[in-house]
C-alpha positions as CSV (number, residue, x, y, z in Angstrom):
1,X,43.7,10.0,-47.2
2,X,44.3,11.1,-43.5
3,X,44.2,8.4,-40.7
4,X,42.2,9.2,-37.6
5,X,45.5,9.5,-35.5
6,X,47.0,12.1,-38.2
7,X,47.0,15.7,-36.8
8,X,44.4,17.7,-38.1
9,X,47.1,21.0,-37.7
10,X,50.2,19.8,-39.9
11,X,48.9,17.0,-41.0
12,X,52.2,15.4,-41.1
13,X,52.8,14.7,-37.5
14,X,51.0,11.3,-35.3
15,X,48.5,12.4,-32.6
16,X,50.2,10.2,-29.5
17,X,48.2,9.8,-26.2
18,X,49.7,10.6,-22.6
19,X,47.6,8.2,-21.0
20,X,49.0,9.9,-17.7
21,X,47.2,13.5,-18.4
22,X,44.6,12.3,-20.7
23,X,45.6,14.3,-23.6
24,X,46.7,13.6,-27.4
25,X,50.0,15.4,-28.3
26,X,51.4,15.3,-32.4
27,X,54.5,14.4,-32.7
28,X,55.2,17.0,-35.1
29,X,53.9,20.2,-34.4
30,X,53.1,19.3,-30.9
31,X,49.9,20.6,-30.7
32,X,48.0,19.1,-27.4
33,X,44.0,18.6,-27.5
34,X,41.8,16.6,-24.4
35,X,41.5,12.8,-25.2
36,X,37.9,11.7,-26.3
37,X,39.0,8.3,-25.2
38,X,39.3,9.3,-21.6
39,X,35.9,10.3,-21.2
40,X,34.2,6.8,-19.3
41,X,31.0,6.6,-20.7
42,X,30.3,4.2,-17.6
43,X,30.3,5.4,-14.2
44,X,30.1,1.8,-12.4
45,X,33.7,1.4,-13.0
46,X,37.2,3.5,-12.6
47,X,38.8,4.6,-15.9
48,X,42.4,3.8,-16.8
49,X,44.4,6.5,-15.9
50,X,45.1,5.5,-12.4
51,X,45.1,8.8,-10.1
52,X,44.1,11.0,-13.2
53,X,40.8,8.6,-13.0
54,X,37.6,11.0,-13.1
55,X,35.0,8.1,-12.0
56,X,34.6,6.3,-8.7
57,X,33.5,2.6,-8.4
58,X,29.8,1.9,-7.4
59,X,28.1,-1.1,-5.9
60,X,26.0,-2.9,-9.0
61,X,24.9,-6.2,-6.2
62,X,22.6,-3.2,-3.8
63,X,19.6,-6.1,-4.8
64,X,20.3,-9.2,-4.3
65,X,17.9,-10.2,-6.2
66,X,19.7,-9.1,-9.3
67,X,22.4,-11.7,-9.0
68,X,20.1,-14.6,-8.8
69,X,21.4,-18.1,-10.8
70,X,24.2,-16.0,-11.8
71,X,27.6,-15.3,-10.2
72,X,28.6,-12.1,-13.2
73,X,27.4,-9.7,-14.5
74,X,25.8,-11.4,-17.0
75,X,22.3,-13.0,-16.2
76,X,21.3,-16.2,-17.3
77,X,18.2,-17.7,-16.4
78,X,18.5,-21.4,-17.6
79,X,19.4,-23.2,-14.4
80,X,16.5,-21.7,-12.5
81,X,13.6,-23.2,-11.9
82,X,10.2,-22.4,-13.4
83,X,8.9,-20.5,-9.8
84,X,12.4,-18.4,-9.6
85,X,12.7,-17.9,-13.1
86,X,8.8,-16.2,-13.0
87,X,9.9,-14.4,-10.3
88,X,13.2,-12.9,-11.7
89,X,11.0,-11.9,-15.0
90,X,9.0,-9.8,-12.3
91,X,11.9,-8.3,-10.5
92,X,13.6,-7.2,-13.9
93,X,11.1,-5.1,-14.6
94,X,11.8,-3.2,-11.4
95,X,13.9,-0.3,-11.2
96,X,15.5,-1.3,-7.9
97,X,18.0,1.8,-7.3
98,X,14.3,4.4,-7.2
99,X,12.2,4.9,-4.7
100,X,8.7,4.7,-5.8
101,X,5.2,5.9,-4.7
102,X,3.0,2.3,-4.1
103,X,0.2,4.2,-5.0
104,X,0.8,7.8,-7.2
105,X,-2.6,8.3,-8.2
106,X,-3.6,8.4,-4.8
107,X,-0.4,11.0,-3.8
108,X,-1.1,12.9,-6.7
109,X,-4.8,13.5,-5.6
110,X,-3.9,14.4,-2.3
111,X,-1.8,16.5,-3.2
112,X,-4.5,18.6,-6.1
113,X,-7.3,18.5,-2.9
114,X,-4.6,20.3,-0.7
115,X,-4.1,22.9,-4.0
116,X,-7.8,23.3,-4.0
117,X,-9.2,23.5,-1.2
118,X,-6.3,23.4,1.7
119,X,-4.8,20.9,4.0
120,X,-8.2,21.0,6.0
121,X,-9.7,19.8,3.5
122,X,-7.1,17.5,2.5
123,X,-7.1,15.8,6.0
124,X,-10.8,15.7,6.1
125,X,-11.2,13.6,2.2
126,X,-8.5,11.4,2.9
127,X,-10.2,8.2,4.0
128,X,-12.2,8.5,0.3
129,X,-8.5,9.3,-1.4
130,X,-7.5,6.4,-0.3
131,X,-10.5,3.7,-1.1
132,X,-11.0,5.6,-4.3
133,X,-7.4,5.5,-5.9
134,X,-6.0,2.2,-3.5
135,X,-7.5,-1.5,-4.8
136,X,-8.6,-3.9,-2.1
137,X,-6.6,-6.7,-0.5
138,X,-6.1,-9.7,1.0
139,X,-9.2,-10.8,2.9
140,X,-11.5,-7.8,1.6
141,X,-10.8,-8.8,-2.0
142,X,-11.8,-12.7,-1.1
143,X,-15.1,-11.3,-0.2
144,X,-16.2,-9.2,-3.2
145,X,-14.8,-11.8,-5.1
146,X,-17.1,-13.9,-3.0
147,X,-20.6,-11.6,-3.6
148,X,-23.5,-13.5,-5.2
149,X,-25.2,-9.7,-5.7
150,X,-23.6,-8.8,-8.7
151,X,-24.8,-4.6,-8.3
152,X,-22.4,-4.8,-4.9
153,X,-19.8,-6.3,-5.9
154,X,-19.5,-4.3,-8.8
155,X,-20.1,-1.1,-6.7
156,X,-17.1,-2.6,-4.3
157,X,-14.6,-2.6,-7.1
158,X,-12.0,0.3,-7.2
159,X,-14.1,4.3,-7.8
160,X,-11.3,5.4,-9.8
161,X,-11.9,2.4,-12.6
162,X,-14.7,3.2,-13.0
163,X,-14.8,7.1,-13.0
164,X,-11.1,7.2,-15.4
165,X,-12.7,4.7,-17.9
166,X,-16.4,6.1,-18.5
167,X,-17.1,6.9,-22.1
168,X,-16.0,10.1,-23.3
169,X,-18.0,12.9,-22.1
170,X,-18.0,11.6,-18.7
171,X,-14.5,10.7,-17.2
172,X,-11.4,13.5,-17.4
173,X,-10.1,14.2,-20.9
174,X,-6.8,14.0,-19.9
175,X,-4.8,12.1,-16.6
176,X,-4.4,15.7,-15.2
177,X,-8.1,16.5,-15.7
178,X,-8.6,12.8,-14.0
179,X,-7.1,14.1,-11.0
180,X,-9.0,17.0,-10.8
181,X,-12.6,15.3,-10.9
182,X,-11.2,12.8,-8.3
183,X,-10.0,15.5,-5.9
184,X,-13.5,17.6,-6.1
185,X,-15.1,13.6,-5.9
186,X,-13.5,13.0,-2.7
187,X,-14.1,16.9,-1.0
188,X,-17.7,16.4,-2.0
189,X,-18.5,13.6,-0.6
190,X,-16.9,15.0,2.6
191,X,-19.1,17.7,2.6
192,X,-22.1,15.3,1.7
193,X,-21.2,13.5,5.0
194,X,-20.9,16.4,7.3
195,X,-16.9,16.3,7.4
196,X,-16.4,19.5,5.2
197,X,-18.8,22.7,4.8
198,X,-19.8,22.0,1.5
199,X,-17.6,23.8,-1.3
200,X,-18.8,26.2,-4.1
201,X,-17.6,23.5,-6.7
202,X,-18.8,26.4,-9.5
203,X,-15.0,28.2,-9.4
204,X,-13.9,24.4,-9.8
205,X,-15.4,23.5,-12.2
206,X,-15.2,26.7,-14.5
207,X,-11.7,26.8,-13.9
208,X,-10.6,23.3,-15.6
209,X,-13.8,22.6,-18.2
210,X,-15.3,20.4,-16.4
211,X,-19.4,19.9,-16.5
212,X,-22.0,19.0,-13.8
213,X,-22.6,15.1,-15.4
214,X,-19.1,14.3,-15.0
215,X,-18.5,15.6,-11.1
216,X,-21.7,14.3,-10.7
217,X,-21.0,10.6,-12.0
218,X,-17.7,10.5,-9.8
219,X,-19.4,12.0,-6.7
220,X,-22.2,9.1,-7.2
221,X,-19.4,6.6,-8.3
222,X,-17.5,7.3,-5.1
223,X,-20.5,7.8,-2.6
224,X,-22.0,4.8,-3.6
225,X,-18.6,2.5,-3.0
226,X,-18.4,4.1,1.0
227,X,-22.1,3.1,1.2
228,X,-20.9,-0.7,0.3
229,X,-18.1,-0.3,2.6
230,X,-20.6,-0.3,5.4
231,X,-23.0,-2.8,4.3
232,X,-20.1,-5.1,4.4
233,X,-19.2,-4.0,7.9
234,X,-15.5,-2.2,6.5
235,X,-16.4,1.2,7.3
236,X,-18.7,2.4,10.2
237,X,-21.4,4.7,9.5
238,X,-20.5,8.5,10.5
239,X,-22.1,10.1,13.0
240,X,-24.6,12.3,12.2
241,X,-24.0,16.3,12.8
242,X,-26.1,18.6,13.8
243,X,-26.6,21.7,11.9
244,X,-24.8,23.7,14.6
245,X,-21.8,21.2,14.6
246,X,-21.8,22.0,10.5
247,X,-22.0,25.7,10.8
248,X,-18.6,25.3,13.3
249,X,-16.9,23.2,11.3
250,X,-17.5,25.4,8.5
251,X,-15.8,28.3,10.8
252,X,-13.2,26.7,11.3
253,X,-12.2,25.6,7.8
254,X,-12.7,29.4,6.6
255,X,-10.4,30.8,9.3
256,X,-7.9,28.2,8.9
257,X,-7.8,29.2,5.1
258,X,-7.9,32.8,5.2
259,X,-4.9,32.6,8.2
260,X,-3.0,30.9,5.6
261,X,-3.6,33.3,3.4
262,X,-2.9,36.5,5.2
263,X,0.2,35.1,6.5
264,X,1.8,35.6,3.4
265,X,1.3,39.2,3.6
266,X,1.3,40.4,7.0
267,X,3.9,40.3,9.6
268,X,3.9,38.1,12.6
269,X,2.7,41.0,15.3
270,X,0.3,42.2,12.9
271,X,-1.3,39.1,12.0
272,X,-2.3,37.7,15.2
273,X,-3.7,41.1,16.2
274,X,-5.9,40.6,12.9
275,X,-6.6,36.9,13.6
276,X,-7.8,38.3,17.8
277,X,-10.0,40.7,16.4
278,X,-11.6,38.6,14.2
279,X,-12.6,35.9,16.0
280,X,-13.7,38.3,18.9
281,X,-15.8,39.9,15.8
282,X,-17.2,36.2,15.3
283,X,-17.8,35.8,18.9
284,X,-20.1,39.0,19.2
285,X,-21.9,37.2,16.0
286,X,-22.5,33.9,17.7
287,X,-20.9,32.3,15.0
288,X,-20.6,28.7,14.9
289,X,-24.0,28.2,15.8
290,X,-27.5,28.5,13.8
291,X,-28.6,31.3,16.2
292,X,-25.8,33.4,14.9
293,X,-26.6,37.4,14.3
294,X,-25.4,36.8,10.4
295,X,-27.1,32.8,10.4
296,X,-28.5,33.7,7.3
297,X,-25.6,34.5,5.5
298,X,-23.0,31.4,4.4
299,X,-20.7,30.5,6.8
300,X,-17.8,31.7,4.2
301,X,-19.3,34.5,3.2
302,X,-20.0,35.7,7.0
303,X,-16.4,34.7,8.3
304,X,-14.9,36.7,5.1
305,X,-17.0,39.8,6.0
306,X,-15.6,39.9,9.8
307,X,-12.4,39.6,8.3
308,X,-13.0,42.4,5.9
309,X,-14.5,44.6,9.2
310,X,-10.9,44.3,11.1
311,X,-8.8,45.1,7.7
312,X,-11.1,48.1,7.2
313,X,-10.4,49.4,11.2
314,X,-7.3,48.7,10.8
315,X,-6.9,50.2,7.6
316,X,-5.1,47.5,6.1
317,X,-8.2,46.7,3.3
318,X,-6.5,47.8,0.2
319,X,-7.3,44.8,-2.4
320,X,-7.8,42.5,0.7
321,X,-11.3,41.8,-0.6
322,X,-9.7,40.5,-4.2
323,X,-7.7,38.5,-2.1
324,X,-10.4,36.6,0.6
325,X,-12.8,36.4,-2.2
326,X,-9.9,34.2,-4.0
327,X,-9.5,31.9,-1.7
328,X,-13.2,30.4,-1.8
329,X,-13.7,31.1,-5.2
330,X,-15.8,34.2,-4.6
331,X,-15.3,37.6,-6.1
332,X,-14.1,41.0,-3.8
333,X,-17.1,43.3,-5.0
334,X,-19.6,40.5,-3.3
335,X,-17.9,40.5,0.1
336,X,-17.7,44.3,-0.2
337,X,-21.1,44.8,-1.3
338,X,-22.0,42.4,1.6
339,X,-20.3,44.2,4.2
340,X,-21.7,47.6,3.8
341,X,-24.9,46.3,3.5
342,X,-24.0,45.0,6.9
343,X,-22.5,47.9,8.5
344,X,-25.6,50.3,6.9
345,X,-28.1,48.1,8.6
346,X,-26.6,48.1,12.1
347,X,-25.8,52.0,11.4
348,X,-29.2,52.6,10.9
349,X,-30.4,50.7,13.8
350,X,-32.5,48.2,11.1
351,X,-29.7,45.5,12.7
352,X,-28.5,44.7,16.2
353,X,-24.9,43.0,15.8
354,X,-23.3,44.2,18.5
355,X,-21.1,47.0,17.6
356,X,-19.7,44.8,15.1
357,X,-20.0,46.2,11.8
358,X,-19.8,50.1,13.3
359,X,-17.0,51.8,13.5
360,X,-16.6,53.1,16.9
361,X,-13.7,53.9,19.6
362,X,-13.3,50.5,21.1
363,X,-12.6,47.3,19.4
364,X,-14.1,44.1,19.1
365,X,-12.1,42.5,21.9
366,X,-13.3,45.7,24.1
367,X,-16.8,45.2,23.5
368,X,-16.4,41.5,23.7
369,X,-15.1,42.4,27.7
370,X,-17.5,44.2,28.5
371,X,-20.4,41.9,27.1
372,X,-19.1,38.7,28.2
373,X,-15.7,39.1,30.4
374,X,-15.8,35.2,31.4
375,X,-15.3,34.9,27.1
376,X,-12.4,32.1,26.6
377,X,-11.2,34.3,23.8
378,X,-10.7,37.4,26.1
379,X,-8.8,34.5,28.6
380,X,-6.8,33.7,26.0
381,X,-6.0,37.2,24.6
382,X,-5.0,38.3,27.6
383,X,-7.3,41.2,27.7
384,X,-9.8,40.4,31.1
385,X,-6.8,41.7,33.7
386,X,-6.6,44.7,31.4
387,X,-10.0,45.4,31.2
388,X,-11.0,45.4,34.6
389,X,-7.6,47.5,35.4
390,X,-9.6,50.0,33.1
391,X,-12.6,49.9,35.1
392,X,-11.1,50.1,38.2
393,X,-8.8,53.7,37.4
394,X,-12.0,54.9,35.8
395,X,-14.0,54.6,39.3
396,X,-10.8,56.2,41.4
């Protein structure tokens, strides 16, 4: 019966170890093989072959806490007393070498709103991220605690509780799917308040199986705690828009989401000659306001369509339609169909929107210097000197 230092080659020879090169020679044959033994299996301490060591020492004390009643490496508890001893329990259970997220729930909502919907919207639902997915403390919690109306503290208590651990049918299937319904929670309550346009939550909704009744139940869930807020004086009440501050913000939102967009596939120079005709396009609308030329026609819808003119102009609408309709959850054939409709009623004259759905000589930032040469958007453009040195070598 072989030994486990006999060589495995001759198997007459001794396998002998050069502790200096890590390696196990036999005696006999001399056949050389790598040294399993020299592989440290710990990494907080040097191994023993002096410079041939593979490992560097690393500080094990980086919490103090970890040496606490004990001067080894060993922990022993018995000399503490009861409050440190609780306390070490706690600390234990701590990896103390990771970095960790106070609140990942909240992070990982955050982060499926700004998947969603955009950073816009991300920035806009964040106060309700935050009292949704965050618990209360200190003096806040003393006062629910406090509540003799049992409906407002319960109403108070955390959203995401409640919403997570309905029966099922009602909360998320899964943690992922729990996410979702709190990131479309948080955006619609946004848009309930004024803070976001409100969002098609159909695409949403379709995409990840999720029904009305359960959107609906963390909508109200979530609604109804920001309502307690301000009862108890925590939150203030938001200011009230007006419908033309809405249709802006809406503006605003879609632009931001289709620049992002585009600027994946369109150069620098030609972007921002896309983006200047747009929003001159937009200007000649009105849009932003109620009394806009296309105010009935939703804000998305309309900003996608002026977007759709300039790509057609400039020739650059090859399966851009696909592409704005995707952002907003809409399909292409809708915003094409829309914007012929458009452009067939101002060709035939049933329309007036001010040359911008025809296709004529001058662009939109043309016509908008000649309608309205004071325009902050010609300003900026750079266009209002170069207009009027038009004018002026068309009358010499």
């Amino acid at each position: 019966m072989k030994g486990k230092d006999d060589c495995i080659e001759c198997g007459a020879g001794k396998m002998e170890l050069d502790a200096r090169k890590g390696e196990l020679e036999c005696n006999s044959c001399g056949i050389v093989v790598s040294s399993a033994d020299m592989l440290d299996t710990n990494p907080g301490k040097t191994t023993y072959g002096g410079e041939s060591a593979t490992h560097e020492a690393v500080r094990n004390n980086c919490d103090i806490n970890g040496n606490m009643g004990t001067s080894g490496g060993y922990m022993d508890t018995k000399g503490l007393v009861g409050g440190n001893r609780k306390k070490w329990n706690r600390l234990r259970k701590v990896n103390r070498s990771t970095t960790r997220l106070k609140h990942p729930l909240a992070e990982a909502v955050r982060k499926k709103v700004k998947e969603m919907y955009g950073s816009f919207a991300m920035q806009a639902a964040e106060p309700f991220i935050k009292m949704m997915c965050k618990p209360l403390k200190g003096e806040l919690e003393l006062q629910r605690q406090a509540l003799d109306n049992k409906a407002l503290k319960k109403q108070l208590g955390m959203p995401k509780q409640s919403i997570c651990r309905k029966k099922s049918g009602v909360r998320g299937e899964s943690s992922e799917l729990n996410i979702i319904l709190l990131a479309m929670a948080a955006v619609e309550v946004a848009g309930e308040l004024g803070l976001l346009s409100k969002m098609d939550r159909r695409a949403g909704m379709a995409q990840h199986k999720l029904t009305r009744k359960q959107l609906i139940n963390a909508k109200r869930t979530l609604l109804n705690h920001f309502k307690a807020r301000i009862t108890m004086g925590w939150e203030e009440k938001p200011a009230t828009k007006t419908p033309d501050d809405i249709r802006e913000d809406g503006v605003e939102q879609a632009i931001e989401h289709i620049h992002d967009m585009l600027g994946e596939s369109l150069r620098e120079e030609l972007l921002d000659e896309v983006n200047y005709e747009t929003e001159a396009r937009l200007a000649l609308l009105g849009e932003g306001s109620t009394s806009a030329l296309t105010a009935n026609t939703e804000v998305r819808m309309a900003v996608c369509v002026a977007f759709f003119a300039t790509l057609v102009s400039m020739g650059l609408q090859a399966g851009m339609a696909d592409r704005l309709g995707a952002v907003f959850g809409m399909t292409g054939s809708g915003i094409r169909s829309r914007y012929e409709a458009l452009s067939a009623a101002e060709k035939a004259g049933e329309a007036d929107y001010n040359g911008v759905f025809l296709q004529c000589e001058m662009t939109c930032l043309e016509i908008l210097a000649t309608l309205h040469p004071a325009h902050a958007l010609i300003t900026r453009a750079g266009l209002g000197d170069l207009w009027s040195h038009k004018e002026g070598s068309s009358a010499s």
